[in-house]
MARGU-328621 format. One record per residue (C-alpha): x, y, z; residue number from 1. Coordinates in steps of 0.2 Angstrom, whole numbers, plus 5000, padded with zeros to 4 digits. Each point is the difference from the previous one (the first is absolute). Layout:
BEGIN
   c1   c2   c3 num
    X    Y    Z NUM
...
***
This chain:
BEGIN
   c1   c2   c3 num
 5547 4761 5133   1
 5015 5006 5009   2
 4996 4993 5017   3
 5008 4982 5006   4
 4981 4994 5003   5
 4999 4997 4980   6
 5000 4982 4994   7
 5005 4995 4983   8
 4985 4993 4989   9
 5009 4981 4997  10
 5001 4998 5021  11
 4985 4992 5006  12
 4991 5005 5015  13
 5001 4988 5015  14
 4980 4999 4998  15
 5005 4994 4981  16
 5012 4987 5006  17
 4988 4994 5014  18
 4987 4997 4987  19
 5013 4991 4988  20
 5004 4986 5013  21
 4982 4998 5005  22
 4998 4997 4983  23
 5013 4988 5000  24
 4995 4991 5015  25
 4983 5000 4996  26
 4990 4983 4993  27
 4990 5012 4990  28
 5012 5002 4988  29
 4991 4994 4981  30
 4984 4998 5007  31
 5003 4991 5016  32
 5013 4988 4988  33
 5019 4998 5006  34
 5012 5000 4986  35
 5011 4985 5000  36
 5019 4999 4996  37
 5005 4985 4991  38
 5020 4995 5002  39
 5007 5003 4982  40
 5013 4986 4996  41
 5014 5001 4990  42
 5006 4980 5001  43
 5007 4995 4984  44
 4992 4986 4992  45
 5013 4987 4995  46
 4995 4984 4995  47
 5009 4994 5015  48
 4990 5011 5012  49
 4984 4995 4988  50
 5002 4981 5007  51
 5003 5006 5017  52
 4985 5009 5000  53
 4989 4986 4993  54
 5009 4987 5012  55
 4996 5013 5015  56
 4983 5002 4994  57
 4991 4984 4998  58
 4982 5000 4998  59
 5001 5020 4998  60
 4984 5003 4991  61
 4992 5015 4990  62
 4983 5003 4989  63
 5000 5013 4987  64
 4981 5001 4990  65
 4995 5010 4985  66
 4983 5004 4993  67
 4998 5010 4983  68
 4982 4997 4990  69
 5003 4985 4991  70
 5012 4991 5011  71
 5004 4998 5018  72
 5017 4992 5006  73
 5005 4993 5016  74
 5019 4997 5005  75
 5005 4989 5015  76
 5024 5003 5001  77
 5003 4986 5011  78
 5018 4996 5007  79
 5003 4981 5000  80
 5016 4991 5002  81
 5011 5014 4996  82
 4990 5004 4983  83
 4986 5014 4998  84
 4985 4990 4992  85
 4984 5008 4995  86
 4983 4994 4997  87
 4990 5011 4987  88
 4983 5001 5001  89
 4985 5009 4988  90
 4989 4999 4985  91
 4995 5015 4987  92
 4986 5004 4992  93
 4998 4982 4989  94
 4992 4987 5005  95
 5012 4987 5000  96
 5014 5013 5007  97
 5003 4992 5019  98
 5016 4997 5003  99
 5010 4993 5016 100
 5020 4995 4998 101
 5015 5001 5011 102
 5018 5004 4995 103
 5018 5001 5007 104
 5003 5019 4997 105
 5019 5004 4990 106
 5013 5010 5006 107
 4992 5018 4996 108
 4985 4995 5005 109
 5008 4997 5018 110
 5010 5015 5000 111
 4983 5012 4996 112
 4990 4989 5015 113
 5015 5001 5012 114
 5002 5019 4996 115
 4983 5004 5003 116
 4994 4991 5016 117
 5018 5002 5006 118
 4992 5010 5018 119
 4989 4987 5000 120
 5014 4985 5004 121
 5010 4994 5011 122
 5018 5007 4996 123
 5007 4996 5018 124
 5021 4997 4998 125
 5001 5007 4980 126
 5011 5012 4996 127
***
């Protein structure tokens, strides 16, 4: 068109742009469900910001559980006296199969926890 009342395709409409924030705004986003941002982190994981983040954390605790056919597995990280301990739970599919022990988990074992439940913790005065 020639005349100055022709908008190009990629501009919306201010009836478009209405609808995008109500849709923004709205709770009805994903089913009445509102998406939830978690912070990303990017601390380093020293072994000196490792002990500072058991000694900050005492009595921090987390339960991880697996279940397959033949076995089922229940994990219970516990942070005690600056050391991440964990208590491992389950049986399988023999008879004589239950087991129940607790161990002081290593360095990588740590790192892996940390790194994985790091929203989860208290990281108040770590750089």
């Amino acid at each position: 068109m020639v005349d100055g009342g022709a908008r190009r395709q990629s501009e919306p409409s201010n009836t478009e742009n209405h609808r995008i924030e109500d849709a923004k705004n709205s709770s009805s986003i994903m089913g009445g469900r509102i998406p939830v941002l978690q912070e990303v982190y990017t601390m380093r994981l020293t072994k000196e910001v490792r002990k500072k983040l058991l000694e900050q954390n005492e009595g921090f605790q987390r339960k991880t559980y697996f279940e397959s056919n033949n076995s089922h597995n229940t994990n219970i990280y516990t942070i005690t006296n600056g050391q991440l301990t964990v208590r491992s739970k389950g049986d399988t599919s023999w008879s004589d199969s239950d087991y129940d022990e607790t161990y002081v988990c290593d360095d990588a074992q740590t790192h892996r926890f940390l790194r994985k439940n790091l929203s989860h913790l208290n990281t108040d005065g770590i750089d």
